[in-house]
C-alpha positions in Angstrom: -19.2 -7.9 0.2 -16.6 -5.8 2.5 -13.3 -4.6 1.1 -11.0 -4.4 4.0 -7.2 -2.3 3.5 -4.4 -2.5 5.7 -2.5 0.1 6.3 1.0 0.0 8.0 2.1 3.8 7.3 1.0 6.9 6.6 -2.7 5.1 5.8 -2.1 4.7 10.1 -3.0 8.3 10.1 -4.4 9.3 6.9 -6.3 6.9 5.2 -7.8 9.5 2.6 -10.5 7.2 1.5 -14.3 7.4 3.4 -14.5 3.7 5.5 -17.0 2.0 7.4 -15.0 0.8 10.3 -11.2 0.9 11.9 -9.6 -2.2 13.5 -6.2 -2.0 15.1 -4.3 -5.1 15.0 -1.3 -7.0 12.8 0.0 -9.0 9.9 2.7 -11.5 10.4 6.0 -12.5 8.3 6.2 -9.0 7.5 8.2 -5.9 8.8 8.4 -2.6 7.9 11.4 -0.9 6.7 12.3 2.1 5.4 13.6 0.8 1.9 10.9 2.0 -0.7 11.6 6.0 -2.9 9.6 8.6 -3.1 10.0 11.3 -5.3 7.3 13.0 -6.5 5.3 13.5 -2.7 8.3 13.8 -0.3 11.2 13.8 -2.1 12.9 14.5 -5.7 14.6 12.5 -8.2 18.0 13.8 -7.1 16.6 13.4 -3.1 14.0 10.6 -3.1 12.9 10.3 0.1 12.7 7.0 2.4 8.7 5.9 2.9 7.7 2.2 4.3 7.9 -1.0 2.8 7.2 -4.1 3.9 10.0 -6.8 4.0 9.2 -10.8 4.3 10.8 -12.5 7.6 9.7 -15.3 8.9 8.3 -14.9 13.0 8.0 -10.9 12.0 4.9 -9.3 12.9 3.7 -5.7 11.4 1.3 -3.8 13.7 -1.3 -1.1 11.6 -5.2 -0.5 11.0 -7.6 -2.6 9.0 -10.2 -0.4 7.3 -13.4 -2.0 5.7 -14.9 -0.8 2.8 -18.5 -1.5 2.9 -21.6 0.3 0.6 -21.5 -1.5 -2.6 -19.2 -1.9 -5.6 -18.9 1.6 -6.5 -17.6 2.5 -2.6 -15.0 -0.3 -3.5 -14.1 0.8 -6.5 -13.8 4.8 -5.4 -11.7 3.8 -2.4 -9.2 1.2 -4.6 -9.0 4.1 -6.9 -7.8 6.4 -5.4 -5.2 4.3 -3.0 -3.8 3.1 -6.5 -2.9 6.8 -7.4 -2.0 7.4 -3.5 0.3 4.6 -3.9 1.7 4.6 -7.3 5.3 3.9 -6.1 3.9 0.5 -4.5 4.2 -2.5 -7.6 2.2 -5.4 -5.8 -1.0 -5.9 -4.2 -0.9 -8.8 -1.8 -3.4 -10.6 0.5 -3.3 -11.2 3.9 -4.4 -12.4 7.5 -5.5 -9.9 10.1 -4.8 -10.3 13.9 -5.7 -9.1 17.1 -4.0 -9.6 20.2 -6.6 -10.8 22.2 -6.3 -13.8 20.1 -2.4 -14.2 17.8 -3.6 -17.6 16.7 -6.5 -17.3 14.6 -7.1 -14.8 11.9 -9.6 -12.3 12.8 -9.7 -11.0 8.8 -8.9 -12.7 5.8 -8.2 -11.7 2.2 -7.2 -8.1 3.7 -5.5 -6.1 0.8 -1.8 -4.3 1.1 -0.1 -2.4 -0.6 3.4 -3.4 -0.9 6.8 -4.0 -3.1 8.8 -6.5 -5.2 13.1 -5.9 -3.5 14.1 -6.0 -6.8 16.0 -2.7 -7.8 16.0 -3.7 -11.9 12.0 -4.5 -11.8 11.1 -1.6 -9.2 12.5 1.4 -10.0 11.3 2.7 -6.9 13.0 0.3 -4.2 15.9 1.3 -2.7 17.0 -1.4 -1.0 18.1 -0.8 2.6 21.2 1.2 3.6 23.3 2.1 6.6 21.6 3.2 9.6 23.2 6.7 9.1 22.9 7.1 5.7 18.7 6.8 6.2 18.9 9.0 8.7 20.6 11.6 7.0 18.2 11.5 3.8 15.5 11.5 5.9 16.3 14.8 7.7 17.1 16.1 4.2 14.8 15.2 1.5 11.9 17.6 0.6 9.2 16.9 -2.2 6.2 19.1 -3.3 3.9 17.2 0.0 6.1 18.1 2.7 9.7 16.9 4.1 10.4 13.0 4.6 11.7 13.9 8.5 7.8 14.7 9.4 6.7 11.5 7.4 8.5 9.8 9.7 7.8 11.7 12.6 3.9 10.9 12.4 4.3 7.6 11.7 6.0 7.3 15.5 3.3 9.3 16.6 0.6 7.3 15.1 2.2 3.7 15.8 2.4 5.4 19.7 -1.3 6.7 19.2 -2.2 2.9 18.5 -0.3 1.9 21.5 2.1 -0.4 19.5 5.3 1.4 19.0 7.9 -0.1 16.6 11.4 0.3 18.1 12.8 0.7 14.5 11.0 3.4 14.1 11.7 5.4 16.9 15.6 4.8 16.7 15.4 6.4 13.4 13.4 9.2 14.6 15.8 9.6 17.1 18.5 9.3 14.7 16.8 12.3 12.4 16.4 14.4 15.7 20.0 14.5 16.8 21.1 14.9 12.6 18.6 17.8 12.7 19.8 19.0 16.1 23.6 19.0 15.1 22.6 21.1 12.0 20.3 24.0 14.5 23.4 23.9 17.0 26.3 23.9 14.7 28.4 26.8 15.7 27.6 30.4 14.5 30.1 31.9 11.9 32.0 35.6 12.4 29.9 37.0 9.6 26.6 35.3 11.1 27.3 37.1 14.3 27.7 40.6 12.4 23.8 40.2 11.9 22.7 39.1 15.5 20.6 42.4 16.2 21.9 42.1 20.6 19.1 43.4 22.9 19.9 46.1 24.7 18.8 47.0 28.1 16.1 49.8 26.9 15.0 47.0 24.6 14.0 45.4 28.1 12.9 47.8 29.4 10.2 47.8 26.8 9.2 44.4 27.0 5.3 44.2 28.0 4.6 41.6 30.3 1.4 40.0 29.7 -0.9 41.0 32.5 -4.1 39.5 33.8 -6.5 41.4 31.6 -4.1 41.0 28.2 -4.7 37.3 29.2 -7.9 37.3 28.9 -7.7 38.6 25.2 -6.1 35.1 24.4 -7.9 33.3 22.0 -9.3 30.1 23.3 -8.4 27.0 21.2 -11.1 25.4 19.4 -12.0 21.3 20.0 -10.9 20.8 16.4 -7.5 22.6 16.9 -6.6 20.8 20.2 -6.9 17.3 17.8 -3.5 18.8 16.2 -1.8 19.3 19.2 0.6 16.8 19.9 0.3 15.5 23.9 2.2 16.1 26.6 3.1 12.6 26.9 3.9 12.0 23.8 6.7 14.5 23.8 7.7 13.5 27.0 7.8 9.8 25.3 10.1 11.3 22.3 12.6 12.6 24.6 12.6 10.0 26.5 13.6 7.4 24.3 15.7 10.3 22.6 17.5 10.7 25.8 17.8 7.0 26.6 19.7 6.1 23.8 21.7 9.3 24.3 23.0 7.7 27.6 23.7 4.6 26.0 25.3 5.5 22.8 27.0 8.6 24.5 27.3 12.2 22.9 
């Protein structure tokens, strides 16, 4: 018997679990949204951050990976195990059907598990219901737990959906969103007593700049096969600012 998991967000790029096989592909009446708590990984009680959901509607379709399970019970068991601690703040377990796009009629999976939640504030003390568009963003940019910030969260979870070559537009507008809330806060404008403590370079300070010559480039170290997996592409960046910069011309400054 095969276990197969369905993962929609961060499992997209961190499953965490050892699996036999990855499938990308989608689940239908379901979207994701950004209404589900978190405060013990990347947030706080007082700041819980915003993590993925899913959210019934009817003609919806969810893109993500499939991951199967295969070995025996004890595989199944190990890998349930720990996704139920990974994703305590999740109340239901549901089963569902598993397309591709070469063929958005018939299932190619059945009986795939999620892990998802009831939209019932009283019931889950971890939904949060959704929110203005602003009001996500801003949480977003700001909520830190003891795993990391909720801003990078989201920010992989573009990357990944991009990786996959099935962006969601939500996503990105909210990335977006988080980048010009983060940008407004690096640009705001620098105080009197801030610029008492700007250090200015002077011009024998340039004059003692080295510039890297020919043989100090060759004492660069190279970068290793498993360090380029961590560097973020060229086109994907270019793919940020360009839908960054789109909706910048539409929605104005």
């Amino acid at each position: 018997m095969v276990m197969w998991v369905f993962g929609y967000a961060s499992l997209v790029w961190k499953p965490g679990f050892e699996y036999d096989e990855k499938i990308v592909g989608f689940i239908k009446g379901h979207r994701r949204v950004f209404n589900l708590g978190c405060i013990d990984h990347r947030g706080t009680p007082e700041l819980p951050a915003r993590t993925c959901t899913l959210e019934a509607q009817e003609g919806a379709i969810c893109w993500g990976t499939a991951y199967s399970v295969s070995g025996g019970p004890e595989e199944e068991k190990a890998a349930l195990e720990y996704l139920e601690r990974r994703e305590c703040e999740y109340d239901a377990q549901v089963y569902v059907d598993f397309y591709q796009e070469a063929d958005s009629e018939t299932p190619l999976l059945t009986g795939v598990l999620v892990f998802t939640s009831t939209p019932d504030k009283i019931t889950n003390k971890y939904f949060l219901g959704p929110a203005p568009f602003e009001e996500m963003a801003s949480q977003i940019a700001k909520a830190v737990g003891p795993c990391g910030n909720n801003r990078e969260y989201l920010f992989k979870l573009e990357k990944a959906l991009y990786d996959i070559g099935h962006e969601d537009d939500e996503v990105i507008e909210l990335a977006n969103e988080v980048r010009k809330i983060l940008g407004a806060i690096d640009d705001r404008e620098i105080t009197s007593s801030e610029m008492d403590n700007v250090i200015p370079i002077t011009s024998p300070d340039r004059d003692n700049v080295i510039p890297a010559t020919s043989s100090k480039r060759d004492n660069v170290i190279p970068i290793t096969s498993s360090e380029r997996d961590n560097v973020i592409p060229v086109e994907y960046t270019s793919f940020c600012f360009r839908n960054y910069y789109e909706q910048f011309l539409i929605a104005g400054p």
